[in-house]
N, C-alpha and C positions, 0 to 999 in steps of 0.2 A: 770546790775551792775550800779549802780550810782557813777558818775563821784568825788565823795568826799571819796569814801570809797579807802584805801591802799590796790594796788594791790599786790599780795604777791610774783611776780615778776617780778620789772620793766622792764629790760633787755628784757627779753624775749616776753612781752606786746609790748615793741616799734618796737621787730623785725618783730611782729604781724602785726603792723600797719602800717610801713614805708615799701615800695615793690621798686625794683628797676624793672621796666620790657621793656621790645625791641622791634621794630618795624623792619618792615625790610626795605623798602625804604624811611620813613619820610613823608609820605605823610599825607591829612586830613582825608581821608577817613578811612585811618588803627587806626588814634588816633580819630576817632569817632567810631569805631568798637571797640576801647577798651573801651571807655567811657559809650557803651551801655553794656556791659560786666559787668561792673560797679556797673550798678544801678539795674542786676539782684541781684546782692549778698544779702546775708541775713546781719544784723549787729550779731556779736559775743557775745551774755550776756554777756561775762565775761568779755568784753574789753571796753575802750571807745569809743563811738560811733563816730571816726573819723581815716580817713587812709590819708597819702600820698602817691602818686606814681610819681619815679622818672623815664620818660621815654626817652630811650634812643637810636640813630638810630642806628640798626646794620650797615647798608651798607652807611654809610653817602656819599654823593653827592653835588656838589653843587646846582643840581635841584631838591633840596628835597622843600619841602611845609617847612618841620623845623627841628631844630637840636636836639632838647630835646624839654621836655615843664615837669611843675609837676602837677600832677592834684590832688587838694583835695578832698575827699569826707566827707560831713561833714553831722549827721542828723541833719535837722531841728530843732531838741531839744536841740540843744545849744545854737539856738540862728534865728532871726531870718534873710531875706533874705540881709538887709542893713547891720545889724550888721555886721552879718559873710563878707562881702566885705568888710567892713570897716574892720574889724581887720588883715583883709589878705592883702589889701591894704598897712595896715601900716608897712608890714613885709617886704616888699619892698622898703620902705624909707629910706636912708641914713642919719644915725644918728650923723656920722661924719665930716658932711658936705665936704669932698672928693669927692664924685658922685654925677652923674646929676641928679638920683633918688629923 
């Protein structure tokens, strides 16, 4: 499916692509075992070829490696290895000049 053509239902595309998913102690190793999980997947024809994952610790601790983190997956066909940092980069900036971002 190419990224210009109207999906025939949004809603339901983003829930495709936005995932919430759990860790259980926060550590690196559990959020590198998802990350290789990952990159088995296939892409979806019918969807754009990008996901978020919003991941989050089940058992939080203060000795966890981290508290969340989001992980994009983005194909290469959007763009390439600078770009796509750059533009993710920018999603983190504060545009309201309020934050240290």
């Amino acid at each position: 499916r190419h990224c210009f053509e109207e999906l025939p239902d949004p809603a339901a595309a983003l829930n495709s692509m936005v995932h919430e998913v759990s860790v259980g102690n926060g550590t690196h190793a559990e959020l590198q075992t998802l990350q290789e999980g990952m990159l088995m997947k296939e892409w979806r024809p019918e969807l754009p070829h990008w996901e978020v994952y919003i991941v989050k610790v089940a058992s939080p601790s203060a000795t966890d490696d981290f508290q969340g983190a989001a992980i994009f997956r983005l194909n290469h066909a959007l763009g390439d290895g600078h770009a796509l940092l750059q533009i993710l980069l920018s999603l983190t900036q504060d545009t309201q000049g309020g934050g240290s971002g």
